[in-house]
Each structure stands twice: as C-alpha cells, then as structure tokens.
C-alpha positions as CSV (number, residue, x, y, z in Angstrom):
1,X,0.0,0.0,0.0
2,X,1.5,3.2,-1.2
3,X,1.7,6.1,2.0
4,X,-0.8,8.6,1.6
5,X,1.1,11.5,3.0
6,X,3.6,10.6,-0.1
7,X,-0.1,11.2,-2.4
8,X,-0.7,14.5,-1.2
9,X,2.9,15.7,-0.8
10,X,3.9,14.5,-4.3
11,X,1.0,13.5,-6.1
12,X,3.5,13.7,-9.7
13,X,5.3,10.8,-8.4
14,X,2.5,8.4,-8.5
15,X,1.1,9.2,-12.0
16,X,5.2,9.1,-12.9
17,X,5.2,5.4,-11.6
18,X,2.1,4.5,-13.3
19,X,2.8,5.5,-16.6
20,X,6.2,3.8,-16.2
21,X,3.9,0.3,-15.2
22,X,1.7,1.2,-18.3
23,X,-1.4,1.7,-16.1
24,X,-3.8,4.5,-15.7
25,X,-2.6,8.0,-14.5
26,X,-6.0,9.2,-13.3
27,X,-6.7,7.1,-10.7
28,X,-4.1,9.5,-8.8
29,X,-6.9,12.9,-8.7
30,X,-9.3,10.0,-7.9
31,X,-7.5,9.3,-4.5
32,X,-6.7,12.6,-4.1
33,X,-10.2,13.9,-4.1
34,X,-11.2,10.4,-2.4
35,X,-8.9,11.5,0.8
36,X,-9.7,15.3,0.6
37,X,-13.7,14.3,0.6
38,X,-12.6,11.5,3.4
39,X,-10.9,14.3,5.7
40,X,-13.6,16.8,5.2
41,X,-16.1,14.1,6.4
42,X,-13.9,13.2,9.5
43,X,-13.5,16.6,10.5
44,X,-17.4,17.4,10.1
45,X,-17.7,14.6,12.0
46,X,-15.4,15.4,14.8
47,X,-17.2,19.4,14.7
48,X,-20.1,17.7,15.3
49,X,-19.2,15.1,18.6
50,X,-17.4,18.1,19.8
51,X,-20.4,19.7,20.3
52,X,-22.6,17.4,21.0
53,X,-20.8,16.6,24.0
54,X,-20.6,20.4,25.2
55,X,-24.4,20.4,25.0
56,X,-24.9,17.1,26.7
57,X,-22.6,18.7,29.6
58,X,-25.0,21.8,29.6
59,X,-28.5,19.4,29.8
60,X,-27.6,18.6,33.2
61,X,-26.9,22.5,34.7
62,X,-29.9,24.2,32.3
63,X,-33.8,23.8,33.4
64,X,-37.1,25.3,31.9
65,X,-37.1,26.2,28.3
66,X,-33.5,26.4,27.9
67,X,-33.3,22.4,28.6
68,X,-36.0,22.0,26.2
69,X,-33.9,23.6,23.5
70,X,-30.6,21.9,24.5
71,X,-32.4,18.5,24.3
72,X,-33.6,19.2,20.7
73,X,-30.2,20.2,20.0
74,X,-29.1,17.2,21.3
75,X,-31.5,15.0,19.3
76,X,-30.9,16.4,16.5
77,X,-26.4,16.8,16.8
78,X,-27.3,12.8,18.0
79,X,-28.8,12.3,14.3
80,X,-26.3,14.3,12.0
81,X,-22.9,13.0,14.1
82,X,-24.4,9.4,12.9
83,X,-24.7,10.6,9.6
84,X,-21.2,12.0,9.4
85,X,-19.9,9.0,11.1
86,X,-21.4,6.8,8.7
87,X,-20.1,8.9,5.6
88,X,-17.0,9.4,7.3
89,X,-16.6,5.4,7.7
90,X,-17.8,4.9,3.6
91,X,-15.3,7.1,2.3
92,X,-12.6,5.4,4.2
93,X,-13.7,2.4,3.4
94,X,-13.3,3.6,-0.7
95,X,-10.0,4.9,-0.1
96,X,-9.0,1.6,1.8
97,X,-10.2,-0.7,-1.3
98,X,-8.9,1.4,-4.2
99,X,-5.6,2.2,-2.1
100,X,-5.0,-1.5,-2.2
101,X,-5.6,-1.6,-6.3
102,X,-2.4,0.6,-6.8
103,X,1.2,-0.5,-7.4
104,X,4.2,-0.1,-5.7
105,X,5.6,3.0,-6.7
106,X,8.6,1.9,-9.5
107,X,12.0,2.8,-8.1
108,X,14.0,5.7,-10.1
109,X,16.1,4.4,-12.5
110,X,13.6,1.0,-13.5
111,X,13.8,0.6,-16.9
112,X,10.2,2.3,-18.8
113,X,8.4,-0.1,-20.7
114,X,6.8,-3.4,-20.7
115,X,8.0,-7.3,-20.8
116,X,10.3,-7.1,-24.1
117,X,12.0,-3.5,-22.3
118,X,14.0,-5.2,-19.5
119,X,17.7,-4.7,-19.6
120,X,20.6,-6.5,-19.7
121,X,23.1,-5.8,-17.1
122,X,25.7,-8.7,-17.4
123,X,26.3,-11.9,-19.3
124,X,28.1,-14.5,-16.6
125,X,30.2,-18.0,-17.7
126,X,30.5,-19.7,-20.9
127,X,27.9,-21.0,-22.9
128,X,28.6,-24.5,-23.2
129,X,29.6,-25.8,-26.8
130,X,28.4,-29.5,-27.7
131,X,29.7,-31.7,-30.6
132,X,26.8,-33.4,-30.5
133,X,22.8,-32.9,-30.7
134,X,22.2,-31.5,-27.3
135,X,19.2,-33.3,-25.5
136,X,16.7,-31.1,-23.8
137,X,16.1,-31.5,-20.0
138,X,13.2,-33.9,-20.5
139,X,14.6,-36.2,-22.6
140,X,17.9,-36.2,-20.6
141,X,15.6,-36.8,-17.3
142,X,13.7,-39.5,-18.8
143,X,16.9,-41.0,-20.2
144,X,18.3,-40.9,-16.2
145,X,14.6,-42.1,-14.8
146,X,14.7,-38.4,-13.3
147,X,11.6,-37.2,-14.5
148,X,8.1,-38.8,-14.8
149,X,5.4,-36.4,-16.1
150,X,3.4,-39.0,-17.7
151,X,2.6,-40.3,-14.4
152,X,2.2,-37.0,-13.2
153,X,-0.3,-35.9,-15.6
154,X,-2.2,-39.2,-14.7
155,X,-2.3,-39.2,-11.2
156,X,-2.4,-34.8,-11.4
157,X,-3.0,-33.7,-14.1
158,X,-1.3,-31.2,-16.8
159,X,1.9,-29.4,-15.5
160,X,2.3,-31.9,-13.2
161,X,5.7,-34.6,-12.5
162,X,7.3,-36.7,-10.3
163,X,11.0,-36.2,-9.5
164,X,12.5,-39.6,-8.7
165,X,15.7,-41.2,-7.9
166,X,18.9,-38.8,-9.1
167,X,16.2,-36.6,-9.9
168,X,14.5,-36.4,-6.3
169,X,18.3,-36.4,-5.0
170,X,19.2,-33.8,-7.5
171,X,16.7,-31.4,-6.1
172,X,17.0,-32.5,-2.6
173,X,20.6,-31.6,-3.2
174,X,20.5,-28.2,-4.8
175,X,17.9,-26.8,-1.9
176,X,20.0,-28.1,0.8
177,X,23.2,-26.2,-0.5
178,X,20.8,-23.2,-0.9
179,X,19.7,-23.5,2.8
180,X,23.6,-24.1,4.0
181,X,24.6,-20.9,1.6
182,X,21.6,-19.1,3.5
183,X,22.6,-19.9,6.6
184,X,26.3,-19.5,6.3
185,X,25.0,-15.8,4.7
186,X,23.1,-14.8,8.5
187,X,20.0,-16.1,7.3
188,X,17.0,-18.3,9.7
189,X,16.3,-21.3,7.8
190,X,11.9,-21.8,7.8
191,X,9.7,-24.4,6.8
192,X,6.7,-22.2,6.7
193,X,3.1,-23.4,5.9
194,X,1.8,-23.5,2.5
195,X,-1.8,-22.4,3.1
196,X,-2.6,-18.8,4.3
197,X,-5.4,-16.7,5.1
198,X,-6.8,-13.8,2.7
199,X,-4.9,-11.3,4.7
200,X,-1.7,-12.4,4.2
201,X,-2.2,-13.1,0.3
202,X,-3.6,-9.5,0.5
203,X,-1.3,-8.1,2.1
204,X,1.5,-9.1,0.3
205,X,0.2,-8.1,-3.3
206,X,-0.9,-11.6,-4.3
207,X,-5.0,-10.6,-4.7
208,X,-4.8,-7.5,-7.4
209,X,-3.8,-8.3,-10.6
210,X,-2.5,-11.4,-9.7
211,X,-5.7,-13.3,-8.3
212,X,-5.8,-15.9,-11.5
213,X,-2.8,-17.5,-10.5
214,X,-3.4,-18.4,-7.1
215,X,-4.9,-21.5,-5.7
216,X,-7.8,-20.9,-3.3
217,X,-9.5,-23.6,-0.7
218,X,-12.8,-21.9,-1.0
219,X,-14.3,-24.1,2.0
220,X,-11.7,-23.6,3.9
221,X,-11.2,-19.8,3.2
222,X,-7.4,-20.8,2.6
223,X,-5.1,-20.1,-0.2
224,X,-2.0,-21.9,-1.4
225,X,1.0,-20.1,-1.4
226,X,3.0,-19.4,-4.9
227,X,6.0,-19.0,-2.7
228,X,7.3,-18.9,0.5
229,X,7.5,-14.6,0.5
230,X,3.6,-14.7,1.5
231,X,4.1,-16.6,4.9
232,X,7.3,-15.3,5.3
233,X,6.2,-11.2,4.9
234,X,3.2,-12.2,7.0
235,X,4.7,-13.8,9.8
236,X,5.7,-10.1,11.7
237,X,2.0,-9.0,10.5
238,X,1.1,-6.6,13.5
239,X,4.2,-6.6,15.3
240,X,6.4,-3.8,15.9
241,X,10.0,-4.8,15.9
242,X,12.9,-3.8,17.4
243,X,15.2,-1.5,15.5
244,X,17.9,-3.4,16.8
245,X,17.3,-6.4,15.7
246,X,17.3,-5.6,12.0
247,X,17.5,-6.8,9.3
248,X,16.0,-10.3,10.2
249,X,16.6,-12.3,7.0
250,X,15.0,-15.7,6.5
251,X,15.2,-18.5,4.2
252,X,11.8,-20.5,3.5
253,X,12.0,-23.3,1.9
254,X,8.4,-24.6,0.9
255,X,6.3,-26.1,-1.9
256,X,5.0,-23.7,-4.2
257,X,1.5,-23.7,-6.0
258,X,0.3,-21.4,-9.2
259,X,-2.0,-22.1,-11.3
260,X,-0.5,-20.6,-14.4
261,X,-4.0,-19.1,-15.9
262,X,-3.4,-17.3,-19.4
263,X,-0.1,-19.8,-20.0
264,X,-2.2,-22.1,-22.0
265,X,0.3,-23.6,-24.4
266,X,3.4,-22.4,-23.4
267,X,6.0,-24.2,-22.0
268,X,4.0,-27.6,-21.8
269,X,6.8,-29.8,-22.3
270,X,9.3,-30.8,-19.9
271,X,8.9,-29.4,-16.0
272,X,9.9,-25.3,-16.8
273,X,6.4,-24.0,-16.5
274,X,4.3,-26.1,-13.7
275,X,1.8,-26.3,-11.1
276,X,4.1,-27.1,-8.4
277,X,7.9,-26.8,-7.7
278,X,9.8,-26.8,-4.4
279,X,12.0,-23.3,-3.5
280,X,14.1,-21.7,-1.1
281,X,13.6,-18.2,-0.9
282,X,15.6,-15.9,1.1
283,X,13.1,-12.7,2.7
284,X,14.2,-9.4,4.2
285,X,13.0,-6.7,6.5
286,X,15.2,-3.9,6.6
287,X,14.9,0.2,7.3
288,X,13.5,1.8,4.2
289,X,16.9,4.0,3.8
290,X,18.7,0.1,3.6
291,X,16.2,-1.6,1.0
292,X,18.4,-0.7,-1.9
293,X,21.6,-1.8,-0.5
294,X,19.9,-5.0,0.7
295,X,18.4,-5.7,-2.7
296,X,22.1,-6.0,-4.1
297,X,23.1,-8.4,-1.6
298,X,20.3,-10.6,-2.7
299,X,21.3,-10.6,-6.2
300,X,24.6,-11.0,-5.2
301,X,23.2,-14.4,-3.5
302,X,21.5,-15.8,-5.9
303,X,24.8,-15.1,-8.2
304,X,26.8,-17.1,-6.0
305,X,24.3,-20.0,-5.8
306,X,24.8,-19.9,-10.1
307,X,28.2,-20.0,-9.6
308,X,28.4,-23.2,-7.6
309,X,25.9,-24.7,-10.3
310,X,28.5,-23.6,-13.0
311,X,25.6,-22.3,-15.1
312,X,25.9,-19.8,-18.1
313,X,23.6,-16.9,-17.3
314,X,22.7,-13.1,-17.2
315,X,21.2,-10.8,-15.6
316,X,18.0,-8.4,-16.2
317,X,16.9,-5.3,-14.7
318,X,13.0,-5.9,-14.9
319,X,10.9,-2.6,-17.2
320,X,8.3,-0.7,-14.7
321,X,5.5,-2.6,-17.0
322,X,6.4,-5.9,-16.2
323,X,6.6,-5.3,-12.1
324,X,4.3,-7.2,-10.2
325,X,2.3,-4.7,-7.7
326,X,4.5,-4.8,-4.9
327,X,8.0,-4.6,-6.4
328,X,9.7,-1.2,-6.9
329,X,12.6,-2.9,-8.7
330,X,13.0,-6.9,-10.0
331,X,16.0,-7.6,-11.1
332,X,16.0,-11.9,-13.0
333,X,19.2,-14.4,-13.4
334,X,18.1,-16.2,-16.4
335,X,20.1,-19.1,-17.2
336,X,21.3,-20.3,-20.5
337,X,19.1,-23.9,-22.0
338,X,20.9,-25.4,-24.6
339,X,18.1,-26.8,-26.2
340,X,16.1,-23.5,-26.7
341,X,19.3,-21.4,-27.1
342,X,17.8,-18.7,-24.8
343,X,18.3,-17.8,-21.4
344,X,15.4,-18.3,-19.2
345,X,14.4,-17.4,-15.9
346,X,15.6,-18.9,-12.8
347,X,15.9,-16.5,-9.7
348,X,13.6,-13.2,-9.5
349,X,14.7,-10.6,-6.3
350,X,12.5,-7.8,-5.7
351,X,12.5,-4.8,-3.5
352,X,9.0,-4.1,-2.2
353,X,10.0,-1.4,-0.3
354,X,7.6,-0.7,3.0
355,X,4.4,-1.4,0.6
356,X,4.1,-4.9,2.2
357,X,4.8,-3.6,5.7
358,X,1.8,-1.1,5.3
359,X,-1.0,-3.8,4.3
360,X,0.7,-6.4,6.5
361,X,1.3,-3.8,9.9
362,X,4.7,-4.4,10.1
363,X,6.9,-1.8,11.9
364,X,10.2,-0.9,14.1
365,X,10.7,1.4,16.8
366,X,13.4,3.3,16.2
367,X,15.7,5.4,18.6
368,X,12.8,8.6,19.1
369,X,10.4,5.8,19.9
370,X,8.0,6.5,16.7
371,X,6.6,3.2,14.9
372,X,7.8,2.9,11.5
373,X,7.0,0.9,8.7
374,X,9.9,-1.4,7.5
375,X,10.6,-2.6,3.5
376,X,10.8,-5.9,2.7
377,X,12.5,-7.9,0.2
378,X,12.8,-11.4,-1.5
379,X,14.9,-13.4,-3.6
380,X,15.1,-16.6,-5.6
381,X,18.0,-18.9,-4.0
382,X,17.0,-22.5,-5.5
383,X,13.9,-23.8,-7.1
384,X,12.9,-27.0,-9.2
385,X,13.6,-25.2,-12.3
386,X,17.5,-25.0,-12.1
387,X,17.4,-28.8,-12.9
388,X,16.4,-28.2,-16.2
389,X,19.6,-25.5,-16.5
390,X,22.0,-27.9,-15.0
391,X,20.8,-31.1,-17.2
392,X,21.4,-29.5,-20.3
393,X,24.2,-27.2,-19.7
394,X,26.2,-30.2,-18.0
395,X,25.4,-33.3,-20.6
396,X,27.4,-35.0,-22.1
397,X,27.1,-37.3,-25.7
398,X,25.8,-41.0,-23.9
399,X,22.8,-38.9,-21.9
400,X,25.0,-38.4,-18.9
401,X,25.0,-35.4,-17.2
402,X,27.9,-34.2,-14.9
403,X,27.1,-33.0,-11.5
404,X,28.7,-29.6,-10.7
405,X,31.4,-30.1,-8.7
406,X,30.0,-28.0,-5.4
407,X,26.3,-29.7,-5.8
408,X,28.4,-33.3,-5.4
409,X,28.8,-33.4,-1.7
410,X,24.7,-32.9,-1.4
411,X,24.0,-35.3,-4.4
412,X,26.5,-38.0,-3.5
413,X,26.7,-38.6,-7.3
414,X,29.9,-36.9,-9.6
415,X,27.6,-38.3,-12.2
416,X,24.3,-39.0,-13.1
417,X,24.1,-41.9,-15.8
418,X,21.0,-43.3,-18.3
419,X,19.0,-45.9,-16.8
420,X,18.9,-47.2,-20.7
C-alpha cells in the first residue's frame, strides 16, 4: 500500500510510476479527491461530537425552556454526528479498497516499458559448446529415470511430474546447499506453511492483478502459497519490531503452487512451467533508507548459488511494466538452455519497499520511539527449475549429465548416468 502523505505531498510521483507500469494516470486525482472528501467528512464529523458533547454537559446544569432547546439540539447533533460517522466510515472504506488496487511506486532508475523492455546488465560463464545434438532437460531426465510427467499428468493432471531417484536427489541436493549458503549468509532457515489466510495473500500483493494465478481452498477460506515470501512477509504481520534487531533475513523453503492461468500452451513440455515446484527463498525486513543496498546483496546471492551450479547466465533489470504490484525494482538471473538457445528465468529478487509492511502492519521502533513501517524484500536462491539448466548445460554425448562439482557433496553422485 503506497503512503498517503507521499499522495498528497507529491501527487507527480504516482502518476510518474504509473505510466512507467503502463497503467492509468488518473486514478491519482481520484484518490486525491477520495482522501480530501474522506478528511472533510472526518473533520465534520469530529465538529459535530465536539459539540454534541458540550451540550450534553449543559443538559444537566440548564432547566425550563432552555433544557428544552438543549435537548432538541441534542437530538438532533445525535442524528447528524451518525450521519457524518457513517459517511466518514464509507469514504474510508473507498479509499482503503482502491488504495489497495495501486502499485508499488517503480524505483528511479527502472527501466520504462513493458515485458520485451527489461535490460541487460551482465552476461556470466561460458555458454557450453556441444559436438553433438544436445538433449533437452526432458529427454535427458527420462533418459536418467529423473523425470516422470506422464505419471504425473495421470495421477495430477497437466503441469504436473514426479521427481524420482537422481532426480529427487538432484533437487533434494540443490535446496539443501541453498539452505547451507543461506545460513552460512546470516539467514534463519523456515519451513513455513503452504496455506494462508486472505490477509496475508492481501497483504502481500498476491490478490490484485495477480488473483488468477493463485490456488484458493474456497471451504476452507485458505489459499495456497505461490512462494514462501507470502508466509514469510506475514509472519511479523502486526508486530512492531525492534530497530535493533534488523535486518531479520530468512530463508523459506516450501512447496509452491500457481496455477499458471493465461499460460495455455506455453512451456507444456518438460517441467519449466508447472503447477508445483519446491523453492528456497531468502526474505528481508530492513529500514527503508537500507532496502536498496539489501536488494544488491540478494542478487549477489543468488549469483553465487549460479556460480556453484556452473551455469551460463545473465542478468535483467525488470521494465516498470512488467513489475508485479509490490515490487519497486526486479532484477531476474536467467540461465542459458541449450536446447532453446535462450536464457530463461531462474531466480527473481524484488524490493518491495515498505508497501508490504503497510498492508501487512509491520513496523520498528526506532531510537525517538515513533513506529515505522519497514521494506521488505525477497529473492530466488534455489527452485525446481535450475534442474532443467543444470541437465542441459552439464550433458554429455551418452545422456550423462555431470554434477557440478560443489552440488556433489549434497547429491552423493559426480555423475548422473541413463537408466537405458
């Protein structure tokens, strides 16, 4: 939730960021006149109780004629402070809703435009060079008896798989380093859960825009998470911390759900677009004035997980038009697959500044003792997906596929080898 006193103090700045997310300008002089009409109200409202209580004082010392008129006063300041109470409360209500329809505000220096606009800040490693067909990461994983998404789609559905043997361990492997590089890093591992309530899917942007993705337990009023940055952002939901102790960085590690409406047709082979992956996510709070600093660290990361998967791969700095509603500035690791010869995505680390802190009520007391809101921030450190970056990059001619040298101790395998 953006802060209001940033609205009326610099109204420019908001239509700015939403032209730079390709969204409507105008709902700015619609808050604007939504909050003007909302403190008018209040302070009628407050004019009104102010006096009615001066003339409820006066019942009690007046008598004859003048308590007749004070008591019709009363009746009728008793009638209109309802009345202003009521608007007052409707007009808040419409600020709170459409307040919780607008974006983050897009960091300065984002780049403008939409999903083709991002750009490239660095190209990392060596594109690996095959003198033979390279396989693609499903046919290398069925090859190994890695991968089974036949049997997923038949027990599950579309989108679905099962990971088994090197394949389970491959995984199991790759988010265990991620939690030992986490941990080594200052972070709290978590298992969180995997099914929250509205407010926390709310509160962390997940409802707007968004809302077709998301798996939703309608009897239970529960909704699966997409990733672990929902329970994790919510889990200091109406606290106010101690300046002190931050930042508090954790890493989740979880299942993640989404339901990947509007992808019909893309991506439908192999496991790079699913219904549910396993990820390790690293999550911030921080002061506001350290959010940018912090949000370089977490790139820096997720770089050195790459690193120790020995993965070709470059880096994006996400255009305002393709920001989710809570980021200010995304920057991707997309890592180079063979088989497509494109890079694809692979970590995603977002500063969401103290928009999350706002719907979710998180705060710190700093050193004058006033509340303030913190930022928060996430970032990619392993998911399901790097397996189909480190098959291909790492095969070799027989279907093999080498197992970066770092990711050995966790796998307990140098080498993966065909089943066939």
């Amino acid at each position: 939730m953006i802060d209001l006193r940033t609205l009326r103090e610099d109204p420019d700045r908001l239509r700015a960021s939403q032209r730079a997310r390709g969204a409507d300008d105008s709902i700015v002089d619609t808050l604007l006149d939504l909050d003007e009409r909302r403190r008018s109200a209040l302070n009628e409202y407050e004019t009104l109780r102010a006096e009615q209580k001066s003339v409820g004082k006066s019942v009690s010392r007046a008598a004859g004629e003048e308590r007749e008129a004070l008591l019709a006063r009363a009746k009728e300041l008793a009638a209109q402070v309802k009345s202003a109470e009521a608007e007052a409360d409707k007009l808040s209500r419409e600020l709170d809703e459409l307040l919780l329809s607008v974006p983050n505000l897009v960091e300065e220096g984002a780049p403008a435009g939409g999903e083709d606009d991002y750009v490239v800040l660095e190209e990392v490693g060596e594109r690996p060079s095959f003198d033979f067909e390279p396989r693609d990461h499903l046919e290398l994983g069925e090859r190994l008896d890695a991968i089974d998404t036949d049997r997923g789609a038949k027990v599950s559905g579309a989108r679905f798989f099962f990971l088994k043997g090197v394949g389970a361990r491959l995984q199991l492997g790759l988010l265990n380093m991620a939690i030992q590089q986490a941990i080594e890093a200052g972070f709290t591992p978590m298992i969180p859960p995997v099914l929250v309530k509205p407010d926390a899917m709310q509160g962390t942007g997940f409802l707007g825009a968004h809302s077709s993705e998301v798996y939703r337990l309608e009897a239970d009023d529960l909704y699966l998470v997409g990733t672990s940055e929902v329970p994790l952002a919510a889990y200091h939901a109406d606290e106010i911390l101690d300046a002190s102790a931050l930042p508090l960085r954790y890493a989740g590690w979880s299942s993640c759900f989404r339901r990947e409406a509007g992808s019909y047709g893309k991506d439908t082979r192999g496991i790079i677009r699913v219904h549910q992956f396993d990820k390790v996510e690293m999550f911030s709070f921080v002061r506001p004035e350290d959010a940018h600093e912090e949000h370089l660290r977490l790139l820096e990361w997720e770089k050195e997980m790459l690193a120790k998967v020995e993965l070709p791969y470059r880096v994006i700095d996400i255009a305002g038009g393709d920001l989710g509603a809570s980021a200010a500035r995304k920057y991707d690791c997309e890592a180079w697959l063979p088989s497509q010869g494109r890079y694809r995505e692979v970590t995603s680390t977002s500063n969401c500044t103290d928009f999350q802190a706002r719907r979710l009520r998180v705060r710190y007391r700093d050193g004058d003792g006033k509340p303030r809101y913190v930022a928060t921030l996430n970032g990619t450190l392993a998911t399901t997906r790097w397996i189909v970056a480190i098959l291909e990059n790492h095969q070799r001619a027989d279907g093999s596929v080498v197992v970066p040298k770092a990711l050995r101790p966790y796998v307990g395998l140098d080498v993966l080898e065909p089943v066939d």
